[in-house]
Backbone as a printed PyTorch tensor [residue, N CA C, xyz], in Angstrom:
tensor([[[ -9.3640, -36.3290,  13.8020],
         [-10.3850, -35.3130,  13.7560],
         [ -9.9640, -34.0890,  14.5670]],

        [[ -9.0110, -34.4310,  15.7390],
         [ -9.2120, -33.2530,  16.6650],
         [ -7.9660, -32.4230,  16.0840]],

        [[ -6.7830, -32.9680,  15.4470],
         [ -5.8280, -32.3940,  15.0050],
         [ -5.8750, -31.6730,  13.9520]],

        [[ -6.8130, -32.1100,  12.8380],
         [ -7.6410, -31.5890,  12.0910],
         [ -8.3060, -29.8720,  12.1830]],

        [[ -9.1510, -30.2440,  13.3170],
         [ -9.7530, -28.9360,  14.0080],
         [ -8.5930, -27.9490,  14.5250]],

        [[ -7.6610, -28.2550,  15.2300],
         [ -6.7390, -27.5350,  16.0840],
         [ -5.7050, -27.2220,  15.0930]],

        [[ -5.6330, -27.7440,  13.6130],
         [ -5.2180, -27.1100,  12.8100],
         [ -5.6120, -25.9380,  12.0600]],

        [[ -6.8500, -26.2480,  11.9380],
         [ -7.5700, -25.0380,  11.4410],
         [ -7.9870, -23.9980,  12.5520]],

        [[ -8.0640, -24.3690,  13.3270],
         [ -8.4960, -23.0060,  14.5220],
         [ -6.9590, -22.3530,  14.1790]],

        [[ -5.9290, -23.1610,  14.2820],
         [ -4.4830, -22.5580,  14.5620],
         [ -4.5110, -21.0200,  13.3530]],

        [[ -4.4470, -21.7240,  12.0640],
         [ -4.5890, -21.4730,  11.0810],
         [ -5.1020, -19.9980,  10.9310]],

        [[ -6.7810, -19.8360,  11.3240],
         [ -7.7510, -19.1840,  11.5170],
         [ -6.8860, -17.9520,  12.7380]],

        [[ -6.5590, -18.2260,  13.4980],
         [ -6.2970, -17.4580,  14.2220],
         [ -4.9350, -16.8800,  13.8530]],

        [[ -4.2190, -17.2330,  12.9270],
         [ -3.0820, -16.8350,  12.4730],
         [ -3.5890, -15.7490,  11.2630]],

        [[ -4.3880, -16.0290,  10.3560],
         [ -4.9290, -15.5370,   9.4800],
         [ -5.5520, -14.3360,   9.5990]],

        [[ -6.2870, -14.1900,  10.8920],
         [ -6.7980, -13.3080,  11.3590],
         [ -5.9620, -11.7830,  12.4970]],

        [[ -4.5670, -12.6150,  12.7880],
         [ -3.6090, -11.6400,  13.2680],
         [ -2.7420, -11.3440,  12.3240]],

        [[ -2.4920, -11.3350,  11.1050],
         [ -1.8960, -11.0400,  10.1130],
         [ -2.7400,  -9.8500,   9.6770]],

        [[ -4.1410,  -9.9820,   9.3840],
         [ -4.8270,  -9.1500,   8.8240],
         [ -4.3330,  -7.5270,   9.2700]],

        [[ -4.3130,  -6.4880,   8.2630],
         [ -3.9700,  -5.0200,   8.3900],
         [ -5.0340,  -4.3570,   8.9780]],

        [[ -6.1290,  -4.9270,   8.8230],
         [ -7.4210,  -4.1110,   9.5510],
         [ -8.2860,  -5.0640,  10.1160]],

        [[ -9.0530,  -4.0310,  10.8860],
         [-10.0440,  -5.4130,  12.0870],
         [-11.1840,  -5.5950,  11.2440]],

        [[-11.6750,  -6.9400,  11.5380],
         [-12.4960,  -7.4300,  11.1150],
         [-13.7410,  -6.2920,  11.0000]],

        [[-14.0410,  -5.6280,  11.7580],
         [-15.1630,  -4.7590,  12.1240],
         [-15.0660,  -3.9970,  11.0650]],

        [[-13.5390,  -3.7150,  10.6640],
         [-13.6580,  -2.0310,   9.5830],
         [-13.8730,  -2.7560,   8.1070]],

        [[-13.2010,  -3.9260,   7.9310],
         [-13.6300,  -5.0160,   6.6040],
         [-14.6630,  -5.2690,   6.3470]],

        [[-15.5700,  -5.4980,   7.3970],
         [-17.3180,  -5.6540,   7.0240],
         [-17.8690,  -4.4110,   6.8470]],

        [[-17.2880,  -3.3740,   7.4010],
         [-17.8370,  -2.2320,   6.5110],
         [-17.7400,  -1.5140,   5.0520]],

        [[-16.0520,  -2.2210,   4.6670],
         [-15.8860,  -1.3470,   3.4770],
         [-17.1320,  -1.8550,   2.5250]],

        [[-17.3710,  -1.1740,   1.1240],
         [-18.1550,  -1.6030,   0.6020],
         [-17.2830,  -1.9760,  -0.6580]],

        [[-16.8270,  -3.4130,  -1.3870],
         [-15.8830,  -4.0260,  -1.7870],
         [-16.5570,  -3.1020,  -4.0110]],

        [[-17.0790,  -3.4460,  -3.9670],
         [-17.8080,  -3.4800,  -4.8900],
         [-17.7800,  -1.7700,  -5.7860]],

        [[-17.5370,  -0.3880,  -4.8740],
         [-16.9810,   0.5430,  -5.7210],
         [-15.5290,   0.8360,  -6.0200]],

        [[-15.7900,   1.1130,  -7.3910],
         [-14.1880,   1.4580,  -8.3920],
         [-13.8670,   2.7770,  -8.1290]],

        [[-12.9500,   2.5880,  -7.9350],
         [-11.9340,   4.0360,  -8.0080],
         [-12.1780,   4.8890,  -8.9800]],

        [[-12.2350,   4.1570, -10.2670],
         [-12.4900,   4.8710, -11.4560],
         [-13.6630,   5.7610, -11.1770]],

        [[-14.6140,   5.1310, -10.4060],
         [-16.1250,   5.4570, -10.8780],
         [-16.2860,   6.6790,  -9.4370]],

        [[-15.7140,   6.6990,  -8.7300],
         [-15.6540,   7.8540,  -7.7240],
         [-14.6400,   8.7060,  -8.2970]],

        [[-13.5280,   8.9150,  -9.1030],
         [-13.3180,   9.8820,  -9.7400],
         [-13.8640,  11.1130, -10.3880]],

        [[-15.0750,  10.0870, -11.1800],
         [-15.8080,  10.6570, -11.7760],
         [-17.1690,  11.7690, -11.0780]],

        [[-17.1670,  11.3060,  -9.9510],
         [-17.8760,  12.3120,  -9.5550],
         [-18.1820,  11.6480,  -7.7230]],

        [[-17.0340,  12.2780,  -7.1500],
         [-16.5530,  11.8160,  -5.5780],
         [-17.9990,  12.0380,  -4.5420]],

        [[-18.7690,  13.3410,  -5.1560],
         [-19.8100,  13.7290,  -4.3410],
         [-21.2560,  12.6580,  -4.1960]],

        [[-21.5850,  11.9270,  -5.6750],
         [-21.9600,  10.6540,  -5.3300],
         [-21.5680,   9.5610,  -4.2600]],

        [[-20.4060,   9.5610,  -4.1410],
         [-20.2680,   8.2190,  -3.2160],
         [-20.1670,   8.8110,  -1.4330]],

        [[-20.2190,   9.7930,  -1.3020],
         [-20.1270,  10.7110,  -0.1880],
         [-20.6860,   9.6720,   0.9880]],

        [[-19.8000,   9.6070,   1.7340],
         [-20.7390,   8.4450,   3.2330],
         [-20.1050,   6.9370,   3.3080]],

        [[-19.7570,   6.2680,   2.1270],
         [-19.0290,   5.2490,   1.5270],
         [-17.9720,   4.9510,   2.3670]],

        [[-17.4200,   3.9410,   2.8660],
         [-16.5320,   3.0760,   3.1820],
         [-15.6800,   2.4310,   1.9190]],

        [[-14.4450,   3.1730,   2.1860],
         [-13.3470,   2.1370,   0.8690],
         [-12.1140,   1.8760,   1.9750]],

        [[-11.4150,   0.8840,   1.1850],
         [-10.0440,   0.6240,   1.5790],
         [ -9.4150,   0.8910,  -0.1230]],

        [[ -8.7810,   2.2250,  -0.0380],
         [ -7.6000,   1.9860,  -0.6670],
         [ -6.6130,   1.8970,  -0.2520]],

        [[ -5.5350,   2.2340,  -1.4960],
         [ -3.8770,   2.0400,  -1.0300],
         [ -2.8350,   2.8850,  -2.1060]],

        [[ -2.1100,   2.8640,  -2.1380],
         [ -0.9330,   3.6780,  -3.0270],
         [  0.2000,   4.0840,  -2.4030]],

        [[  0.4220,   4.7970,  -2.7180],
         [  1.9710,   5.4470,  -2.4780],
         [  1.7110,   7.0730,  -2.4980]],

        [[  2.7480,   7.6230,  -1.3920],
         [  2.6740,   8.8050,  -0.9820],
         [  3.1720,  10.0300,  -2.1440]],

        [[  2.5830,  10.9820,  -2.1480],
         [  2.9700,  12.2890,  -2.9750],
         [  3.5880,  12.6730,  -2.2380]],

        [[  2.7960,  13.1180,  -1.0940],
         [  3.2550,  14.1000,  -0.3980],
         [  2.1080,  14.3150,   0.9340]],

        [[  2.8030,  14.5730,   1.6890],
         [  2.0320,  14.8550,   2.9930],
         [  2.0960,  16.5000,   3.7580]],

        [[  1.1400,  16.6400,   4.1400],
         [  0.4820,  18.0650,   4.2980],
         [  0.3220,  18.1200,   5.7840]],

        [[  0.8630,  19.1760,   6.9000],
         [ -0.0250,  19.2950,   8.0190],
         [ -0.5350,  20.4740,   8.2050]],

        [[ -1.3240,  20.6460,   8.8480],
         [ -2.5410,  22.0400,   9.0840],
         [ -2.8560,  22.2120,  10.6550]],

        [[ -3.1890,  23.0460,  10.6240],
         [ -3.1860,  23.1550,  12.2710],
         [ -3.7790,  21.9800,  13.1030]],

        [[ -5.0170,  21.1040,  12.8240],
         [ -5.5800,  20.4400,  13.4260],
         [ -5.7370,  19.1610,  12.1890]],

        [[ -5.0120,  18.5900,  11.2650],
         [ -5.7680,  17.9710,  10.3790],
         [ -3.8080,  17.6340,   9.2780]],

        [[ -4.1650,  16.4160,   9.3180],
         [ -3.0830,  16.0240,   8.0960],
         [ -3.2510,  15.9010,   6.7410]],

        [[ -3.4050,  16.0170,   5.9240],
         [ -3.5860,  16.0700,   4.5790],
         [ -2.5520,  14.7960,   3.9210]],

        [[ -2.6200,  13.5900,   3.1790],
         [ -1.8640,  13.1220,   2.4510],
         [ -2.0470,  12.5520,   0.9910]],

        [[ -1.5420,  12.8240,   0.0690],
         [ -2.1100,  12.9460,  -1.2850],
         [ -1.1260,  11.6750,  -1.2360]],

        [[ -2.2880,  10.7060,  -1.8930],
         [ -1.4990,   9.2210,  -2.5930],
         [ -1.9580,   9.2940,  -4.1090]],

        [[ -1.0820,   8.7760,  -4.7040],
         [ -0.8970,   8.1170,  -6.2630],
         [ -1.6130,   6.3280,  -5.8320]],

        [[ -3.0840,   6.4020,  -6.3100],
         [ -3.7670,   5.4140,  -5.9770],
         [ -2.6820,   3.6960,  -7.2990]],

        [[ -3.2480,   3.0730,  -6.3820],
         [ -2.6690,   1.2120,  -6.8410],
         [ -3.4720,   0.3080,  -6.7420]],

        [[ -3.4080,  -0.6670,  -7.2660],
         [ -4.3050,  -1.7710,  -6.6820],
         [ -3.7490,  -2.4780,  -5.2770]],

        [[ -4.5210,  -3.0140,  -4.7580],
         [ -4.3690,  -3.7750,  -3.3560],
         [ -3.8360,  -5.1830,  -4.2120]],

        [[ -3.1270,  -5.9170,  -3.2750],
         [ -2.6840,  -7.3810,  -3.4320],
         [ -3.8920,  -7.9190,  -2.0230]],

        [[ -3.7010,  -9.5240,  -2.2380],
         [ -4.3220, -10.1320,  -1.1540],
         [ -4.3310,  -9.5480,   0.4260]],

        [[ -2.9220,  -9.1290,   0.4720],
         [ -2.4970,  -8.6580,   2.0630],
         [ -3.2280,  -7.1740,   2.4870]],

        [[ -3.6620,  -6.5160,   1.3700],
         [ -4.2060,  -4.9060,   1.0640],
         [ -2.6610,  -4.4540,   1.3290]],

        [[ -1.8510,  -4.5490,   0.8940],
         [ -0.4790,  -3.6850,   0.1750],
         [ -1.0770,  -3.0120,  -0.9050]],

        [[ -0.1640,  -2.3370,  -1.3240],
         [ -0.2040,  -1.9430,  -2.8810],
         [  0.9560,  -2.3410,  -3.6580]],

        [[  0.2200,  -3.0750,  -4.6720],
         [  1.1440,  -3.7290,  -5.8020],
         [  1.1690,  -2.6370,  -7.0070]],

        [[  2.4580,  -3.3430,  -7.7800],
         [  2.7730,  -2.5050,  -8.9870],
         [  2.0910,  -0.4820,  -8.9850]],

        [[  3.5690,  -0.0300,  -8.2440],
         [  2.9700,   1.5150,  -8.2300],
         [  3.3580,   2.0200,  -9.0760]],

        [[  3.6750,   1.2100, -10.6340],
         [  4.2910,   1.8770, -11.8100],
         [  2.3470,   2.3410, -12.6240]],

        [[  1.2310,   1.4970, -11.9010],
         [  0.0570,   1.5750, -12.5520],
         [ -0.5340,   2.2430, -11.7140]],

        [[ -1.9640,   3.3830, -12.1190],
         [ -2.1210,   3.7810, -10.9350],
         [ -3.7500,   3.9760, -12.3950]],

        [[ -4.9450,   4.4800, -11.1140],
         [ -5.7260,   5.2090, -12.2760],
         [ -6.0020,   6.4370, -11.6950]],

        [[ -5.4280,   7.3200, -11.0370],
         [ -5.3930,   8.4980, -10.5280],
         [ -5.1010,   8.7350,  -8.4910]],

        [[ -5.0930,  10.0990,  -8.6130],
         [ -4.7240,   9.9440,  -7.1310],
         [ -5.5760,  10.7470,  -6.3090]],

        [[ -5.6440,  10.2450,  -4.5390],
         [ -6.9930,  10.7980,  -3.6800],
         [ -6.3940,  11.5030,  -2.4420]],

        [[ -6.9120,  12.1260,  -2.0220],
         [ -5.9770,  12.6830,  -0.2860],
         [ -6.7590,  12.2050,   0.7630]],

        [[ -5.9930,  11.6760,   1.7780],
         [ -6.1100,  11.3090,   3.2190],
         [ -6.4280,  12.2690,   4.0080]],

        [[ -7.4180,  12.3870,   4.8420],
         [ -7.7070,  13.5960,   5.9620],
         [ -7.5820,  12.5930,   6.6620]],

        [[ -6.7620,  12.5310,   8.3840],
         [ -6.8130,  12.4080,   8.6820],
         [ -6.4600,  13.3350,  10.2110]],

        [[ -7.6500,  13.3770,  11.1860],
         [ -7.9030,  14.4370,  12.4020],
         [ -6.3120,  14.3240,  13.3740]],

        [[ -5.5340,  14.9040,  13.3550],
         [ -4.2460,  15.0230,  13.9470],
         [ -3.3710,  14.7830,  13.1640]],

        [[ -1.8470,  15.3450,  14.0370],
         [ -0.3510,  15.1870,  13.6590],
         [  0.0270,  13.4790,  12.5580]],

        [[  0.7340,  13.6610,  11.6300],
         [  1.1160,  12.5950,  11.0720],
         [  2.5900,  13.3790,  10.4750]],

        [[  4.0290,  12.3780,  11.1790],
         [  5.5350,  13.4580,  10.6990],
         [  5.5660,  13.0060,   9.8880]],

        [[  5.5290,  14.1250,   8.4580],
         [  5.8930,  13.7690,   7.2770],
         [  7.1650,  12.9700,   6.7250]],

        [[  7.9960,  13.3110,   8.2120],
         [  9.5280,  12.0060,   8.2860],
         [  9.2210,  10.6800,   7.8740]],

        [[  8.2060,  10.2990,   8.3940],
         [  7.5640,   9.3020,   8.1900],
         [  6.6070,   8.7900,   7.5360]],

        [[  5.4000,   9.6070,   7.1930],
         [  5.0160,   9.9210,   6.0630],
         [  5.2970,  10.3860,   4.6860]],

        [[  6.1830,  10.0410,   4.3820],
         [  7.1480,  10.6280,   3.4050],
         [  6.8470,  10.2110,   1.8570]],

        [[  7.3640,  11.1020,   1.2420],
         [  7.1850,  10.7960,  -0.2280],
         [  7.5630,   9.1510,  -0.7370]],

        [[  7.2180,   8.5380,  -1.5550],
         [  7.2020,   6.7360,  -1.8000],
         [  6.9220,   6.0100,  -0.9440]],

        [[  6.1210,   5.9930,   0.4130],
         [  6.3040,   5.6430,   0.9740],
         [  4.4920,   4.7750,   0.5740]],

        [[  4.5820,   3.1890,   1.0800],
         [  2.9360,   2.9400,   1.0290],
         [  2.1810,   2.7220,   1.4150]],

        [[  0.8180,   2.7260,   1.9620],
         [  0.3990,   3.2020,   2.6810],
         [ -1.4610,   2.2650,   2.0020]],

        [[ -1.8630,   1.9200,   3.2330],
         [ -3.4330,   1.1210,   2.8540],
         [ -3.8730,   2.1760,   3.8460]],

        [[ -5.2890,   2.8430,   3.3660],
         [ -6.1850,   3.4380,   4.1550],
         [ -7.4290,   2.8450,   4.2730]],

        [[ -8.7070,   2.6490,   5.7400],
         [ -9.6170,   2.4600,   5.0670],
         [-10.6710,   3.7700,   5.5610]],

        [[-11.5920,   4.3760,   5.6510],
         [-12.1660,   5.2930,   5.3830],
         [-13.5680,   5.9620,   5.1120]],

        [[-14.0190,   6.7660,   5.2690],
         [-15.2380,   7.4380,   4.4250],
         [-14.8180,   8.7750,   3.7700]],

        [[-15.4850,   8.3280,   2.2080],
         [-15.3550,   9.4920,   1.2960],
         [-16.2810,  10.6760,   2.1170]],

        [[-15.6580,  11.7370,   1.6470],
         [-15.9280,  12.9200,   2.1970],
         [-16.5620,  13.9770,   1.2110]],

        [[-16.4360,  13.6050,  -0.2160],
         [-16.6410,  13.9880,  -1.1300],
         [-15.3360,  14.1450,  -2.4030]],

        [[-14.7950,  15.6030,  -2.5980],
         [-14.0700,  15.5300,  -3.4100],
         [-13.5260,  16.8880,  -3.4750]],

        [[-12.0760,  17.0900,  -3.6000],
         [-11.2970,  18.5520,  -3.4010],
         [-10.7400,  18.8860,  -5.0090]],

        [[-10.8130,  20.1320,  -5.6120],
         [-10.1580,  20.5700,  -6.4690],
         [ -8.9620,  21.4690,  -6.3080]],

        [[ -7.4660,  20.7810,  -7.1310],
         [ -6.5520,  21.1110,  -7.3590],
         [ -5.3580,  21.2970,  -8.5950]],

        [[ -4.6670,  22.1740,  -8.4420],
         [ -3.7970,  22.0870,  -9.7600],
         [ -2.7490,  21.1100,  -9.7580]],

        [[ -2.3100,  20.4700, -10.6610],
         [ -1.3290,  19.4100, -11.0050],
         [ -0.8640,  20.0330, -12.0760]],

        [[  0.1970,  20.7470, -12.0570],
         [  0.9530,  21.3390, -13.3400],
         [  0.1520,  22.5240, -13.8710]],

        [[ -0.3930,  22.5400, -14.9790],
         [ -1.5200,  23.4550, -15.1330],
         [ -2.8860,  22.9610, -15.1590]],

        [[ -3.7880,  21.5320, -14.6290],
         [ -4.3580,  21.1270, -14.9960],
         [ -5.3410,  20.9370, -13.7120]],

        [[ -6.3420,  21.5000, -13.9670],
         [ -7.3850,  20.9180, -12.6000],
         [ -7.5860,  19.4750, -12.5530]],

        [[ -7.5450,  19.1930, -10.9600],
         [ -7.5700,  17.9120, -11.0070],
         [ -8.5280,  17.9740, -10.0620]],

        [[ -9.6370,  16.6810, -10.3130],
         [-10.8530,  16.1630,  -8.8380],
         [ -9.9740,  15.3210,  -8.1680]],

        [[ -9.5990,  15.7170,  -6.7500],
         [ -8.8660,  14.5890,  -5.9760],
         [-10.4490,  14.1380,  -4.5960]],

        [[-10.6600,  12.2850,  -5.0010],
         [-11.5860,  12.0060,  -3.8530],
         [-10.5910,  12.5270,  -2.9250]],

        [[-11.5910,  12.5820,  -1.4970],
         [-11.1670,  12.3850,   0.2700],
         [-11.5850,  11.8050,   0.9600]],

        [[-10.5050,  11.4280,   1.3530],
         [-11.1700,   9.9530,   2.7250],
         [-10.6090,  10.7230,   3.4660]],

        [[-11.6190,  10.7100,   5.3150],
         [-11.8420,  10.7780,   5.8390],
         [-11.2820,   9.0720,   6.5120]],

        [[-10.0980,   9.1700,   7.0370],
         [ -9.2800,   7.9390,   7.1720],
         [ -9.9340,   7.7590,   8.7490]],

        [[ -9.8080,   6.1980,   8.9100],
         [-10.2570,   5.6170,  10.1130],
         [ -8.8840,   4.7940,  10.3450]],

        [[ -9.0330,   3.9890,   9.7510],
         [ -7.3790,   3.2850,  10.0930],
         [ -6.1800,   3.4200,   8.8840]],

        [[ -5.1650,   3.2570,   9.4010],
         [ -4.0430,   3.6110,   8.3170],
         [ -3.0200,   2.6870,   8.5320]],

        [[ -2.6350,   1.9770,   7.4600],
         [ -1.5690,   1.0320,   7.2600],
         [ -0.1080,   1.7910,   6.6010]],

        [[  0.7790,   2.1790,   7.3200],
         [  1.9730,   2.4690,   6.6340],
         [  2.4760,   1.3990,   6.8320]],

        [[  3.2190,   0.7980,   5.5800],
         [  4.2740,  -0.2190,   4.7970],
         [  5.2610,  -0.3070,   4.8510]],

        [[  6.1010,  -1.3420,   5.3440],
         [  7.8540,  -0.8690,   5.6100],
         [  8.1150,  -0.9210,   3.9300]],

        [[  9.4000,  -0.1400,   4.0730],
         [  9.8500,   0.3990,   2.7300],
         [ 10.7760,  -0.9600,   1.8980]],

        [[ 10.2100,  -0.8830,   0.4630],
         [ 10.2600,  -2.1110,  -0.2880],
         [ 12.0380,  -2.3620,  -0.4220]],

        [[ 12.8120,  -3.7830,  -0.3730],
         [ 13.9450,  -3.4300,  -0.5970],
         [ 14.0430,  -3.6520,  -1.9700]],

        [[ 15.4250,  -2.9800,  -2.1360],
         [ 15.6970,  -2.8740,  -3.6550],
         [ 16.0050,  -4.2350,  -4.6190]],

        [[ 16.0380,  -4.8370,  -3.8920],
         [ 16.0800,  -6.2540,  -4.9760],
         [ 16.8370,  -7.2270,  -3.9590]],

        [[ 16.9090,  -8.6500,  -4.7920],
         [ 18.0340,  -9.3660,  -4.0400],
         [ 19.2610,  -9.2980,  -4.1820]],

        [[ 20.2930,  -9.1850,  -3.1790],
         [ 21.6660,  -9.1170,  -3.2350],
         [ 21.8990, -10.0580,  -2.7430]],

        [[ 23.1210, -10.3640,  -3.6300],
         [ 24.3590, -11.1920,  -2.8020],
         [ 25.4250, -10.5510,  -2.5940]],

        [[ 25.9610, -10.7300,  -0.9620],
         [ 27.4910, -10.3980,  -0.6080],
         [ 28.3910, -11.5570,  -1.0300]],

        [[ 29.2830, -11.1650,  -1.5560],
         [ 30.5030, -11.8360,  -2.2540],
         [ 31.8070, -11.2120,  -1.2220]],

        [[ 32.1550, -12.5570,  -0.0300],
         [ 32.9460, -11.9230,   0.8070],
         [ 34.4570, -11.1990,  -0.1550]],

        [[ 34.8820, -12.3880,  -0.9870],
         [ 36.1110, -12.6510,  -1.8430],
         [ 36.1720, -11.3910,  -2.8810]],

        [[ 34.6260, -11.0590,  -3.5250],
         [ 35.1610,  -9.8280,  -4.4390],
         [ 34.4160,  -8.8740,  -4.4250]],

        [[ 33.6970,  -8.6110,  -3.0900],
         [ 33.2470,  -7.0980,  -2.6400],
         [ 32.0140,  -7.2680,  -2.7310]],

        [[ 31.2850,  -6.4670,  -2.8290],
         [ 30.0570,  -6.3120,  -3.2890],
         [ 29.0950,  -5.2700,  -3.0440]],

        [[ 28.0000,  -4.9500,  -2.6890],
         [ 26.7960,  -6.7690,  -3.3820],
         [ 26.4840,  -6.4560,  -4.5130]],

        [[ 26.4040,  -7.6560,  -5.1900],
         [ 25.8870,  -7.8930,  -6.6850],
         [ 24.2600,  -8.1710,  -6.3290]],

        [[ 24.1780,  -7.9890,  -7.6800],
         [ 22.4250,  -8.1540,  -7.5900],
         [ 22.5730,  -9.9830,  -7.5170]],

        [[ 21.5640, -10.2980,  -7.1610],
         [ 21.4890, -11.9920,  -6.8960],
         [ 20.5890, -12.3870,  -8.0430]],

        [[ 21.3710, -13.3350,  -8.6600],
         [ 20.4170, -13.6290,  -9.8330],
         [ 20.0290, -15.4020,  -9.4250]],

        [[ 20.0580, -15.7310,  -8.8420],
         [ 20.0880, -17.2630,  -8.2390],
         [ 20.5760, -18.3520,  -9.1710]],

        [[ 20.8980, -19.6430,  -8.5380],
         [ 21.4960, -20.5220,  -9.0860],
         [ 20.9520, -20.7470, -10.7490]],

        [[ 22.2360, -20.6550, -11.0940],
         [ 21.4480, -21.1620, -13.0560],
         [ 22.5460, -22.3980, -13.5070]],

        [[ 22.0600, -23.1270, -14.2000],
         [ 22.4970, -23.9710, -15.0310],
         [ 24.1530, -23.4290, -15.0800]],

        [[ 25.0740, -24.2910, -15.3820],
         [ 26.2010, -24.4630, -15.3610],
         [ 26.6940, -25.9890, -15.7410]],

        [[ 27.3550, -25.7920, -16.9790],
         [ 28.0920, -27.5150, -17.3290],
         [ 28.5670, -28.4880, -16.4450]],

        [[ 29.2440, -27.9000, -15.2050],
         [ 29.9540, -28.4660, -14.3670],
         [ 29.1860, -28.4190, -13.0300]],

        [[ 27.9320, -28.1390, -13.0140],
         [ 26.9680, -27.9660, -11.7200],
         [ 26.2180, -26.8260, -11.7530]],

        [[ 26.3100, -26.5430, -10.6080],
         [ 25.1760, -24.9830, -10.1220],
         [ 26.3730, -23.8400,  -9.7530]],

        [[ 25.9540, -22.8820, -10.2440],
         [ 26.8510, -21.8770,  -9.7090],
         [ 26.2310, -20.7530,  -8.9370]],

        [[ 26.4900, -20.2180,  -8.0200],
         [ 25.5440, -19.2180,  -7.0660],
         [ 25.9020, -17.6350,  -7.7750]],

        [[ 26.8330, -17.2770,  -8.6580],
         [ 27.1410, -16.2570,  -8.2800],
         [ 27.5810, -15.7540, -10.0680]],

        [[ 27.6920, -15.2430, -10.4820],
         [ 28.4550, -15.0200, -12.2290],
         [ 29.4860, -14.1800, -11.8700]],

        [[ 30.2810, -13.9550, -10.7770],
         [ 31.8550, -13.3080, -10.9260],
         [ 32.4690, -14.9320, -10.0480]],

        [[ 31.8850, -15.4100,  -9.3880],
         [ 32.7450, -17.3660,  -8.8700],
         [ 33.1540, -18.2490, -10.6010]],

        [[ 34.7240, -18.2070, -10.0300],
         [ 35.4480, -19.0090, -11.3590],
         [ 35.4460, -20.3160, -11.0970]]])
């Protein structure tokens, strides 16, 4: 019974230091509005608590105030952003002080959580666009995704992309240039 318990406290308390945001700012977001549906008209949801996420356009500073325009994504379990090949439009970050765009940088990804502020109009090519604004409270920047798996091949240079062990007549083979 007690190992039981001291597993799950363990557990619990592991679960809870992993988390990207504090418990406090999670019970506030309000889980339940769509992105889509604050697109449509940002000045409705004005006051609102969201956690989004995406990937960076581009980042803006101003005398007192950072500006960062993301290409919105869906969140995964961890609040990352998964698959940034899908998006259903994109929102800008206010957030009150310095943020180095070195680091803030274009692809880069990024979980915010926030209050909408309403909604800013801008051009995208020739096309007006409604971008929501959050009014950011906490900010998750993402270490940068690596490019795939490699294998180093001491014998014939490398790295090859790693395609992992496959079938082979004579066993397993790790590698498709190993004779």
């Amino acid at each position: 019974m007690r190992v039981g318990f001291v597993t799950l406290s363990l557990l619990l308390v592991f679960a809870l230091s992993c988390a990207p945001f504090p418990p406090e700012t999670m019970r506030e977001v309000e889980k339940d509005i769509a992105f889509e549906d604050v697109l449509k008209d940002p000045g409705l949801f004005k006051g609102k608590v969201v956690l989004w996420g995406g990937v960076i356009i581009e980042t803006v500073n101003r005398p007192d105030v950072t500006l960062i325009i993301v290409w919105q994504t869906e969140l995964d379990f961890q609040k990352q952003p998964k698959e940034p090949d899908r998006s259903q439009g994109r929102f800008i970050v206010r957030y009150e002080g310095f943020l180095d765009p070195a680091i803030y940088g274009k692809d880069r990804e990024l979980t915010v959580s926030g209050t909408l502020a309403g909604g800013e109009e801008r051009v995208i090519g020739e096309r007006r666009y409604m971008y929501p604004v959050i009014d950011a409270r906490d900010i998750r920047l993402w270490e940068k995704r690596k490019e795939g798996p490699y294998y180093y091949d001491p014998w014939y240079g490398g790295p090859y992309p790693y395609w992992g062990p496959y079938p082979y007549p004579y066993g397993w083979r790790r590698h498709p240039y190993w004779w």
